[in-house]
C-alpha positions as CSV (number, residue, x, y, z in Angstrom):
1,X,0.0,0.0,0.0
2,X,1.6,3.4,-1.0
3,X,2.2,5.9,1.7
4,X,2.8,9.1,-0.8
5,X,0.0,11.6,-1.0
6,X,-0.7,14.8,0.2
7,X,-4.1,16.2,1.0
8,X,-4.0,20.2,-0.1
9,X,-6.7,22.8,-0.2
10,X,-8.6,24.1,-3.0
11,X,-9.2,28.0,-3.4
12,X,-8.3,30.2,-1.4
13,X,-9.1,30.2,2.3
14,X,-12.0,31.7,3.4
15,X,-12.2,34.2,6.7
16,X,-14.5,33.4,9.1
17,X,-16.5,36.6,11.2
18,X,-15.8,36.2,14.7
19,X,-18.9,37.4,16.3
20,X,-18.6,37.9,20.0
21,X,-21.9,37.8,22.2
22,X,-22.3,41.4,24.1
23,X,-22.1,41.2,27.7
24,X,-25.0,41.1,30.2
25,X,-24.0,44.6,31.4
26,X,-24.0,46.2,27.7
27,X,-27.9,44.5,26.8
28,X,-29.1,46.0,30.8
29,X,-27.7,49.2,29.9
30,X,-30.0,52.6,29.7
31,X,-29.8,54.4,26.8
32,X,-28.9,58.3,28.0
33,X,-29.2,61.3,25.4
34,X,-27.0,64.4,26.5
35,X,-27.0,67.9,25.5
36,X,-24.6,68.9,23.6
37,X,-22.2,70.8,25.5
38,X,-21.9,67.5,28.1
39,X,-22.1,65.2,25.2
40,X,-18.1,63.4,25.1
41,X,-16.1,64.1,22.3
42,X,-13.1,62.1,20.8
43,X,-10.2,63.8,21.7
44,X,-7.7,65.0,18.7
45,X,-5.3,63.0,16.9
46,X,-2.1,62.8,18.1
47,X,0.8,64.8,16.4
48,X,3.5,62.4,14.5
49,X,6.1,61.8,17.2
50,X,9.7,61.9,16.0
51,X,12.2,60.7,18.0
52,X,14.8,62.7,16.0
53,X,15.9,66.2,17.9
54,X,14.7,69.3,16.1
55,X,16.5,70.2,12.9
56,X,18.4,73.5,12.8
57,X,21.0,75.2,11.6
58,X,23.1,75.7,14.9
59,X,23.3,71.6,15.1
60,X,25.9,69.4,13.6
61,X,26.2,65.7,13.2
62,X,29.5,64.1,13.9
63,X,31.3,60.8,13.5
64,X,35.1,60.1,14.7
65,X,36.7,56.6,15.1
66,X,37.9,56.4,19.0
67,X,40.7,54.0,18.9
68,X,41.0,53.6,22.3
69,X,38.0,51.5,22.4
70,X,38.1,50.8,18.7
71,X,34.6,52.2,18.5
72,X,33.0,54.3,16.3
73,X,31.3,57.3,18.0
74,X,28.1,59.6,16.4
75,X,27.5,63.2,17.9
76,X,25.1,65.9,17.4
77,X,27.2,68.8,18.5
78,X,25.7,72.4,19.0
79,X,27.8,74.9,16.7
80,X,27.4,78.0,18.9
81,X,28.8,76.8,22.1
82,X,30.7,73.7,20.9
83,X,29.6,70.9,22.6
84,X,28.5,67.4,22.8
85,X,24.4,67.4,22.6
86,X,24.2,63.7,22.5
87,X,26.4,60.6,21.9
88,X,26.6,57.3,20.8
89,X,27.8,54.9,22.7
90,X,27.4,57.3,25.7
91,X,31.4,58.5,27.1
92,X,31.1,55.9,29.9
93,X,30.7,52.8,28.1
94,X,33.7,54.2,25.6
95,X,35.4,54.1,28.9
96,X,34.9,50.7,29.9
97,X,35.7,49.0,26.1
98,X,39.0,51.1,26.6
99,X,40.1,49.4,29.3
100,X,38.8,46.3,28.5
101,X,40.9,46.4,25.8
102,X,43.9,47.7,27.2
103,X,43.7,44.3,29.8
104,X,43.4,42.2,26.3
105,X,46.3,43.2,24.7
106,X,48.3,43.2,28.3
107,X,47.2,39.6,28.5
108,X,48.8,39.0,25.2
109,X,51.7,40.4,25.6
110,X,52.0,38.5,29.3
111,X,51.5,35.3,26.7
112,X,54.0,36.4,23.8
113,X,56.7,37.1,26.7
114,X,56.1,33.6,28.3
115,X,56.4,31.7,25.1
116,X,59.8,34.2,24.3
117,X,61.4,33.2,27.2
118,X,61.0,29.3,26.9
119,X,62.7,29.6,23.2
């Protein structure tokens, strides 16, 4: 007996309505007419947010290689006064892959020295 077939659907598949019963509380309910000036109104829509600061012309976008931490770095700098609005990867965590790094390369050179001194 052969074991090889495959059942697959005709058409296209068809959406069902989902209709959901309304609860007790919704059918008891009174129906209430207000005047107008009491009478709830949706509130406006909300304005696009943009996460991006304001564009003007007394910002600056920056981007410098900090080899240190072997990182790159993006600023937005303000022109008038000269300094750092906001930053990526924040100063601290530059900081800590610094001297991360600098405890990598002195375990290297521990391991270069070692293997030197046995030749």
């Amino acid at each position: 007996m052969s074991m090889d077939f495959s059942i697959r659907p005709v058409g296209a598949p068809v959406a069902t309505p989902v209709v959901r019963p309304q609860p007790d509380a919704a059918m008891d309910a009174v129906h209430t007419e207000l005047p107008a000036p009491k009478t709830p109104t949706p509130p406006d829509a909300p304005a696009a947010v943009n996460s991006d600061p304001p564009a003007s012309d007394d910002r600056s976008r920056d981007v410098l290689i900090d080899r240190a931490a072997g990182e790159i770095v993006y600023r937005l700098l303000d022109n008038r006064t000269g300094q750092v609005v906001s930053q990526y990867p924040d100063q601290v965590r530059l900081r800590a892959r610094a001297y991360l790094r600098s405890l990598d390369e002195a375990k290297q050179q521990r391991a270069q020295l070692r293997f030197d001194q046995r030749a």
